[in-house]
N, C-alpha and C positions, 0 to 999 in steps of 0.2 A: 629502490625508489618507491615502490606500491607498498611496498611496509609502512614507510612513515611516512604515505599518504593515509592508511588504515590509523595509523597509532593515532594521525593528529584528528581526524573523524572520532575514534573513541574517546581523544584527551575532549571534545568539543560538543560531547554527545547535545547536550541541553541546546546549543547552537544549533547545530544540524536539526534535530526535531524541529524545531521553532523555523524553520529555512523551509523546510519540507509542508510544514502545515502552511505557513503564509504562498508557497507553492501552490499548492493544493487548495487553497479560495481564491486566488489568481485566475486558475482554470475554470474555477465553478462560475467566477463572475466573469470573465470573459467569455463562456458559453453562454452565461444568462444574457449578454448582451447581443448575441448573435439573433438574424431571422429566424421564424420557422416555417418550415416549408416541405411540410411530410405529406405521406398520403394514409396514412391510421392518428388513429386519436393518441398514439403514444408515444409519435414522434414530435409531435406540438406541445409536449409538458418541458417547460422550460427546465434546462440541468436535469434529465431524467437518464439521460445516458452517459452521461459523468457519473450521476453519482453512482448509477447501476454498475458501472465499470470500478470505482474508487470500494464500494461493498463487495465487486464480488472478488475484487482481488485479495481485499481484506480476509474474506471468507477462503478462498483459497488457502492461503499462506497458511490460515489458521489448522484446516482440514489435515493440510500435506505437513506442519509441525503435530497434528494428534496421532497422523497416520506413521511418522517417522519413528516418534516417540512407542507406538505401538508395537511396532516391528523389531526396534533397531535398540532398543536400552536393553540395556542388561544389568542384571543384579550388581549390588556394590563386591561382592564375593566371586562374581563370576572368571577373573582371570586369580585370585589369589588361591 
């Protein structure tokens, strides 16, 4: 059953991005509508911990695929 939940995600890719980004300005504009109610100057920048979250995940993701790719590929000759 989780196969061709995956297949129909990959037949749909263009869908799904488009699904995920309209998501993803959903949260930013329902943060921006919220109070602010901190006690530092950093907490009172509207959407600053979204999007601090939304980059650094990005940033992540990106690190741990340079990091994987670093360690873990191997030559195209390596098993032949």
């Amino acid at each position: 059953m989780i196969v061709k939940w995956i297949d129909a995600l990959r037949n749909n890719l263009k869908t799904l991005v488009r699904v995920l980004i309209v998501y993803l300005v959903a949260v930013v504009v329902f943060d921006a509508a919220l109070p602010r109610h901190g006690h530092y100057l950093i907490d009172k920048i509207p959407v600053y911990w979204t999007l601090f979250g939304a980059v650094g995940c990005f940033i992540l993701i990106k690190v741990a695929k340079g990091i994987a790719h670093l360690f873990l590929a191997k030559d195209e000759d390596f098993y032949g």
